[in-house]
N, C-alpha and C positions, 0 to 999 in steps of 0.2 A: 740474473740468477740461474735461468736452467740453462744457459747457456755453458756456464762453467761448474754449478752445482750440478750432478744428475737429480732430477725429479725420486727417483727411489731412496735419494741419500737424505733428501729432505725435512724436517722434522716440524716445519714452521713455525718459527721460533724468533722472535727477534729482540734485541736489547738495544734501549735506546736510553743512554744519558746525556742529557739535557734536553727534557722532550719539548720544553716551552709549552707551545698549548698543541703539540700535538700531529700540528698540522704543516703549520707554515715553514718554506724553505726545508721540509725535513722528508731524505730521503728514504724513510723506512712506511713512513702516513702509507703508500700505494699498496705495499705487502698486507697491512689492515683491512684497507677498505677493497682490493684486485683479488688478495690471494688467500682472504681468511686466516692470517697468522695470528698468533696469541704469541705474548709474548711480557715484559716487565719494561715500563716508562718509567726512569729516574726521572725529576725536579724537585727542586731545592724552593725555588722561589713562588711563594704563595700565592702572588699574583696571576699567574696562570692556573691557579686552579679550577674555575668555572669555566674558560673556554676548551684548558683539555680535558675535562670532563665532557663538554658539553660534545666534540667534534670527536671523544671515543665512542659515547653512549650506543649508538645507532650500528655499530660497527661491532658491537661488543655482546652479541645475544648470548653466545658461549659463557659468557664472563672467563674464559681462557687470555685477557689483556686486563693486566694487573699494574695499577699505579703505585710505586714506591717514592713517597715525601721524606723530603731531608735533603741536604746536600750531601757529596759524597766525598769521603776519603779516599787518598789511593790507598792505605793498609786492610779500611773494612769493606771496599767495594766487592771486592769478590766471593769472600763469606756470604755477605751479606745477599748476592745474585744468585750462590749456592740454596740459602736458607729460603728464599722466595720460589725455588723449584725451578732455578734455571737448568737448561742441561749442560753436559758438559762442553758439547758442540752444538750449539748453537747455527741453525742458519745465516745468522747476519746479527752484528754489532755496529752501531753507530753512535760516535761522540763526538759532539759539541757541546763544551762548556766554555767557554770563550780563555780558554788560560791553562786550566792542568791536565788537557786533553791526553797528553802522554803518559805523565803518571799513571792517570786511572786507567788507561790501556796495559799498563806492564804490572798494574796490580790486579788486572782482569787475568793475564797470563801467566801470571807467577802462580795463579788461584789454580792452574791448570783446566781453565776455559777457555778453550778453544776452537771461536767462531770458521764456518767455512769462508766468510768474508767479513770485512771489514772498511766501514768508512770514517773516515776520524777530519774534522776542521786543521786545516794548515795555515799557515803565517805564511801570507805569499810574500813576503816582504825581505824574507833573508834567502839569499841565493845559495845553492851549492859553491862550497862545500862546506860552507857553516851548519853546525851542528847547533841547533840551542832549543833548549827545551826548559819550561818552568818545571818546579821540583815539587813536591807538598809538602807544607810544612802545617801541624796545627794554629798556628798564630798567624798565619798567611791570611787575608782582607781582601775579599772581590770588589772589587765597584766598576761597575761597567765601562763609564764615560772616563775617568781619569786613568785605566789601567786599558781595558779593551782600543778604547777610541787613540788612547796614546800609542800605540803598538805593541803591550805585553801584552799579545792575544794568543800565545800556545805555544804549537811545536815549528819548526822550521821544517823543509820541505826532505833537507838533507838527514836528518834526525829521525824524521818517520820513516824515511826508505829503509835507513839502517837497521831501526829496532824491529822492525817488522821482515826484515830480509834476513838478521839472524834469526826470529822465530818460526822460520820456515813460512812466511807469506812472501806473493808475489804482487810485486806492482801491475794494474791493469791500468788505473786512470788516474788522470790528474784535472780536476775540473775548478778551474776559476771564474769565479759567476754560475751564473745559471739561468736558464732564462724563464721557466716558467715550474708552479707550485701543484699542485693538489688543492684544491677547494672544493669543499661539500656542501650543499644549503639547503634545507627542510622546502621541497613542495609538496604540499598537499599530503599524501601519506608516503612519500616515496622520499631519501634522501639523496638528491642528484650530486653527484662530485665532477668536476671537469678540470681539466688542464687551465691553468692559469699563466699570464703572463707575468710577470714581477719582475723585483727588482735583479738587474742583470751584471751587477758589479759586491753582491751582496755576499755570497755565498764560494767558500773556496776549501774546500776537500780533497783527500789523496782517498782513492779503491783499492781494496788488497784483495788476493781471492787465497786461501794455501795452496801452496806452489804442488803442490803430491795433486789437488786436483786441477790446475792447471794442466800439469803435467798429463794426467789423464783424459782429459776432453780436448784440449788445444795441440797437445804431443812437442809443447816448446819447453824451454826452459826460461826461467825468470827473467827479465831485464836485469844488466848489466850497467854497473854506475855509471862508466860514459854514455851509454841509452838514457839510462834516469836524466842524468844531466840537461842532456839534449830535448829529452820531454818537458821538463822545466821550462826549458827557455822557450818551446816555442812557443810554449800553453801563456807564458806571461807575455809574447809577444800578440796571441790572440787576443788575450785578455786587455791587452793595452791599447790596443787598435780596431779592438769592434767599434763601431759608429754608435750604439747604444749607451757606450762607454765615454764621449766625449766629455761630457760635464765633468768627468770624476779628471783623465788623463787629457788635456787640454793639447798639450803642445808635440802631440804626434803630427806625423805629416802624412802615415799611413792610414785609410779608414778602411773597414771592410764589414761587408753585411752581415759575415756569419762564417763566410768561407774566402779564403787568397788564393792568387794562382804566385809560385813560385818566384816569380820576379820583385813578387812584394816583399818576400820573406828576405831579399837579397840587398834591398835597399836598406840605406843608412837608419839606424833604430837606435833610440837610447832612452833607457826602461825607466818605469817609472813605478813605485809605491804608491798602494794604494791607501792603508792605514796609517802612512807618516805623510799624506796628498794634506793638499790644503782643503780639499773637500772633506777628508774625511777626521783630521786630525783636530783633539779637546785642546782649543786653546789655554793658556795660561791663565786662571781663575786671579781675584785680587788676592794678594799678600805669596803670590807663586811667581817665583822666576826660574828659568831657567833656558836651555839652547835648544831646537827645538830638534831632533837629530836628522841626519842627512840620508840619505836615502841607500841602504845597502847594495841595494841593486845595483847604484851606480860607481857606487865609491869601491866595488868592488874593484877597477881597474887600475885603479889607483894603485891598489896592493899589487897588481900585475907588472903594473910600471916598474914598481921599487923594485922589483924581483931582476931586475933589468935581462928581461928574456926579449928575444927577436920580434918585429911586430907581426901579428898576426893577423895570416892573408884575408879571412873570409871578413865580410859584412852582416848584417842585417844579425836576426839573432843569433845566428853560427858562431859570430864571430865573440858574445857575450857564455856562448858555452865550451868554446873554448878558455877565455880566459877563467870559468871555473875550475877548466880540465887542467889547466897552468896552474895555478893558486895550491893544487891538492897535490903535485908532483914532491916525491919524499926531498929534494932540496929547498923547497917552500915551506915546510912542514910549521916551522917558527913563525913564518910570517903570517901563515891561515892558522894558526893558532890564536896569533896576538891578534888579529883582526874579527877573527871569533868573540874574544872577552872585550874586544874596545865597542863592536856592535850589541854587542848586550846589556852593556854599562851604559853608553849612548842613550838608549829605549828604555831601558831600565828608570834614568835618571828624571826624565819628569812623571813618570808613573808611581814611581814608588818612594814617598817622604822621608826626609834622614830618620834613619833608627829601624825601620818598618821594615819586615819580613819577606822579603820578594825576593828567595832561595832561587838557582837556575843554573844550570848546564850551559860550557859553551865548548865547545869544542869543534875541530875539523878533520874531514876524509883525508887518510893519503891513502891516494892511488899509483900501484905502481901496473901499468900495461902488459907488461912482460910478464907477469906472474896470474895476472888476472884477481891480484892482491889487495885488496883494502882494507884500510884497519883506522880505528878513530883513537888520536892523538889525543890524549888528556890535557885538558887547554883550562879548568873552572876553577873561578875561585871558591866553590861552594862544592870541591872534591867532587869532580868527574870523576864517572870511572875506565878503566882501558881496556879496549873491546877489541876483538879481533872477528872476522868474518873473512870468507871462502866465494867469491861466485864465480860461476858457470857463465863462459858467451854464450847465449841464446840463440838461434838461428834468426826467428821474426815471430812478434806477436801476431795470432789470427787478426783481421779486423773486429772481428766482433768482440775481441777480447777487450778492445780497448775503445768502442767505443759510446762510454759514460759520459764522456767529458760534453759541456755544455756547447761546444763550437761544435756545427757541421762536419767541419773538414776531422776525418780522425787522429789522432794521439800519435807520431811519428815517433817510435823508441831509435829509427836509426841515424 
């Protein structure tokens, strides 16, 4: 935060939707309990009400951290943040609801809230440059196991960069997993919090800072879709290769403690999902059939093939951000389109029962290099809309800009 926030711009302020109980896997808990912020905790679900009570209490002498019950719309979310005495700029927003993550982020924006930073839950599961995002509808039905666990878990990675790169933020991090929480426990009269280690394949967030104060502490300019890209892949390359991570990604051949040297990232790799893994994916309950969907990450090549472009030189993850940076080129445009709506429908299809409301965006980047142009392709059958956006090549992120992300080694945009 003061790294790219200045401490005088500060208001400590934080909004956190979906706060669970508070504490767990949630990167706003340390601003509470480190930096005395007050701030507004959305949750919906009543069953964490006693332990985030119980893990704000001690933290809370101010009563300046105010808990808002209900679940949340994207039309009334931002009224609603208004009316509770949100400000307008905010230090920091963070959402995780396992599904309309986007929405309630562009109905935060549209509300004209405008956090200095932002961390939102991503879908590591669909690659650049698919776009997809769940939409809100009121008739729409959460259930964790059949929708989460199936892989309608939010926004894509491609999706976030975009909406958030037209609202004037910049990407900083891209963290898959994580390796340890915030835990607090009542001794004696003192409540001690420590660093905890947890689960290390659990947690998967994009960091935005706005790019005016990037600009202003860092003196770079935003990453660039091919940088984005190239971040993507390597962070899913860490993610699929840490040693911590074997149970979930079985049949890597790469392992690493935390950190690779170069020659690993060189060898042969082929990615693997983590929400569509067998570890992680709801099986088929009685009286349900269905196919269980194939893994984007990899079937992305596939669409490269058809494309029948020349094989491409690099290995290891290079060579998987390339084939996104192919898929998005304006003579592909049809084919990362259609590829966009057949992975949506895919992942869609054992999640959501015939007839049943699971509204969503699928669309794809085309990039054209020479222009330093990108613009997202209306690809949905649930009327996407057609965006255009402008970036700036960047020089290089600071180190410290980028990094959040849970692996040692830093966040490589080049």
């Amino acid at each position: 935060m003061d790294e790219l926030v200045p401490t005088s711009g500060q208001n400590k302020f934080v909004i956190n939707l979906g706060a669970n109980d508070g504490a767990r896997h949630d990167p706003s808990f340390p601003l509470i309990v480190e930096r005395g912020y007050g701030g507004i905790l959305v949750e919906g679900d009543p069953a964490f009400k006693k332990r985030l009570y119980n893990n704000l209490k001690p933290f809370n002498a101010s009563g300046n951290v105010h808990v808002s019950w209900g679940f949340a719309s994207a039309t009334a979310i931002g009224p609603r943040l208004l009316r509770l005495g949100c400000p307008r700029e905010p230090d920091a927003l963070k959402i995780d609801v396992d599904g309309l993550d986007a929405a309630l982020l562009e109905g935060i924006l549209l509300s004209g809230i405008t956090p200095k930073s932002v961390v939102v839950e991503v879908n590591p599961d669909i690659p650049p440059p698919v776009r997809m995002s769940q939409l809100y509808h009121d008739a729409f039905t959460f259930e964790f196991q059949r929708k989460h666990m199936r892989g309608w878990l939010g926004v894509s990675a491609d999706a976030l960069y975009s909406m958030l790169t037209r609202a004037g933020y910049a990407l900083v991090a891209i963290e898959l997993g994580t390796r340890e929480h915030m835990v607090c426990n009542k001794q004696g009269r003192q409540h001690m919090c420590k660093r905890k280690g947890t689960c290390t394949h659990c947690e998967n967030n994009m960091w935005f800072v706005r790019s005016d104060m990037l600009r202003a502490s860092a003196g770079v300019e935003p990453p660039s879709w091919p940088q984005f890209n190239n971040a993507f892949w390597k962070q899913t390359f860490a993610f699929n290769t840490f040693a911590q991570n074997k149970a979930v990604f079985k049949t890597q051949t790469v392992e690493h403690p935390g950190w690779f040297p170069r020659a690993d990232e060189e060898r042969p790799f082929l990615p693997a999902c983590y929400s569509l893994s067998e570890y992680q994916f709801y099986a088929a309950q009685p009286g349900e059939s269905f196919v269980k969907p194939d893994c984007p990450l990899v079937t992305l090549r596939a669409q490269v093939d058809a494309a029948q472009v020349a094989a491409v030189p690099s290995q290891g993850w290079r060579a998987w951000a390339k084939y996104s940076q192919v898929l998005a080129k304006p003579g592909n445009a049809g084919k990362a389109a259609a590829f966009a709506r057949a992975t949506a429908e895919a992942i869609k299809r054992p999640a959501c029962h015939a007839g049943e409301v699971c509204p969503y965006n699928a669309t794809a980047t085309v990039y054209a290099a020479r222009g330093r142009l990108y613009k997202q392709l209306s690809g949905s059958n649930d009327g996407g809309r057609r965006l255009d956006a402008k970036s700036r090549a960047p020089k290089q992120l600071l180190e410290k800009a980028v990094n959040a992300s849970w692996i040692e080694a830093l966040v490589d945009f080049l």
